[in-house]
C-alpha positions in Angstrom: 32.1 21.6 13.4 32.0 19.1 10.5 34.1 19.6 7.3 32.7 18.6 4.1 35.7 17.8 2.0 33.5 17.4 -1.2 30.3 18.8 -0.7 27.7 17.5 -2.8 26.8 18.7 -6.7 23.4 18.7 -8.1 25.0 15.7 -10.6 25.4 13.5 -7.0 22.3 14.6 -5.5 19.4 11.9 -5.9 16.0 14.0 -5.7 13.7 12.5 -2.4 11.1 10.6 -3.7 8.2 10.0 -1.2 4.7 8.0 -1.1 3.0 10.9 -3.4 5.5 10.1 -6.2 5.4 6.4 -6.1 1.5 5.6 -5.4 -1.2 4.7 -6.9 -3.6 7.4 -7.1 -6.7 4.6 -9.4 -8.1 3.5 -5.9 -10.4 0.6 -6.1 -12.4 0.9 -2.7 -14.8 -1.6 -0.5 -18.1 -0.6 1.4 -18.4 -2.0 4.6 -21.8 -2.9 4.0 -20.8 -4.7 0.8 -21.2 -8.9 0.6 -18.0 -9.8 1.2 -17.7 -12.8 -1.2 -18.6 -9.6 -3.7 -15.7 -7.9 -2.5 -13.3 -11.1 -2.6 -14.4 -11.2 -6.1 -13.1 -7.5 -7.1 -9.7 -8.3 -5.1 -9.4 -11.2 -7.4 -10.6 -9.5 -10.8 -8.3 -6.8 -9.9 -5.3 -9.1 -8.9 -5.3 -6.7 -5.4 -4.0 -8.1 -2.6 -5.9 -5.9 -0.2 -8.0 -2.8 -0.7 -9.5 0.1 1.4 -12.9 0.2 3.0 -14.4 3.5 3.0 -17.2 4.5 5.0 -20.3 6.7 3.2 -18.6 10.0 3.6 -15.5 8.6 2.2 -12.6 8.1 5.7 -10.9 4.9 5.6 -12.2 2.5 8.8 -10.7 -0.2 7.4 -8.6 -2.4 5.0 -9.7 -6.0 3.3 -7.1 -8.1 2.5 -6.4 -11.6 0.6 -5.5 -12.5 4.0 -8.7 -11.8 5.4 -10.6 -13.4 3.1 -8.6 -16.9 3.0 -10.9 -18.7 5.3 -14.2 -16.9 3.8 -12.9 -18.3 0.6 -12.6 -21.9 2.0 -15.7 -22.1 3.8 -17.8 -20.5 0.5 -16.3 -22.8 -1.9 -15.8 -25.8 0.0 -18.5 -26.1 3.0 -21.1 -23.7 0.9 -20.9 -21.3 3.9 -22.2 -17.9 3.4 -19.7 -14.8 3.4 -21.3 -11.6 5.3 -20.5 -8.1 5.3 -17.0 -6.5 4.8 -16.9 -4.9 7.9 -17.2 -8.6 9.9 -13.8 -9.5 8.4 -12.1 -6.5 7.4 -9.2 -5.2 9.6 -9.8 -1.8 11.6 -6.6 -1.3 12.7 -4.7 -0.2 9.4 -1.5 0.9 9.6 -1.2 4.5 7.2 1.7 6.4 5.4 1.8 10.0 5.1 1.9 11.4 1.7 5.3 12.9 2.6 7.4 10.1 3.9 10.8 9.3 1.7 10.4 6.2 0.1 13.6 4.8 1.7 11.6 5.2 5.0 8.6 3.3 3.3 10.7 0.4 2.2 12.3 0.4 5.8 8.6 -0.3 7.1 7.9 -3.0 4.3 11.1 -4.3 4.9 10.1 -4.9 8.9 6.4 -6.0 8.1 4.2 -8.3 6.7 2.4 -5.7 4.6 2.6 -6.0 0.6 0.8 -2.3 0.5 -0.4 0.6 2.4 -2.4 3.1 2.5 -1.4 6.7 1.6 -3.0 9.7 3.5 -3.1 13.2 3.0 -4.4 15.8 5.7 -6.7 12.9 6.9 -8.0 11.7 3.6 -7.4 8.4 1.4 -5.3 9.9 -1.5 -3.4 6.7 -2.9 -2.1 3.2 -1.8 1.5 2.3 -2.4 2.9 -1.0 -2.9 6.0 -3.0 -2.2 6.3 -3.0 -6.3 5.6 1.3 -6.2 8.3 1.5 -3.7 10.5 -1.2 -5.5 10.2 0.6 -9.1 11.5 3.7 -7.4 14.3 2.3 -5.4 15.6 0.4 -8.8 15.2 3.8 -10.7 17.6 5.8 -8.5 20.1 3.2 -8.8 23.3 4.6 -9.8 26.0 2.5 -12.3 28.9 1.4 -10.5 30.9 3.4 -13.4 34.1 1.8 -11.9 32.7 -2.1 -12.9 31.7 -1.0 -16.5 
């Protein structure tokens, strides 16, 4: 049975922060149906880097991403090529956090992917997205002062 020499005080303790505390709950959101140069436009005017697609009853089916719309950008501005719908370029497979995950486990997965956000679910449903900077301001906050240095 393990001994703990010097347990733990509540001074030592960092409270577990998770995907609820660190996201963003203002959710700008994409229709599937919507023009998809429209949509590159709000990623843009909102300096996003991707955002959610929602069907009409409000699940997520899908994320659109800067990504994404790098050729569609090229073609429309260069060649004068038409966009199309959101859905035609958006990408159905999204990877999701839970609202409970630890944000050390959240930077683990940015850490080991090419994602810059993700996002954040809640008994089935949307509820935030959290990016590398979310989980980044949190990390940076629990960051204890090597007292020995100072």
């Amino acid at each position: 049975m393990p001994v703990c020499i010097h347990p733990p005080t509540e001074e030592t303790v960092l409270e577990t922060k998770t995907a609820r505390d660190a996201m963003s709950r203002h959710l700008i959101t994409l229709n599937p149906d919507m023009d998809v140069l429209e949509a590159l436009r709000i990623l843009v005017e909102e300096r996003l880097s991707g955002a959610p697609v929602l069907d009409q009853v409000g699940n997520l089916i899908g994320m659109l991403t800067e990504r994404d719309c790098m050729g569609i950008a090229l073609g429309a501005g260069y060649f004068s090529e038409d966009g199309g719908r959101v859905a035609d370029f958006m990408t159905a497979d999204v990877t999701t956090i839970e609202a409970h995950i630890p944000i050390t486990e959240i930077a683990e997965l940015f850490v080991n992917s090419h994602f810059r956000r993700m996002p954040v679910m809640e008994q089935g449903r949307l509820v935030g997205i959290i990016s590398r900077r979310d989980v980044l301001k949190q990390l940076e906050a629990s960051w204890q002062p090597d007292r020995q240095r100072i």
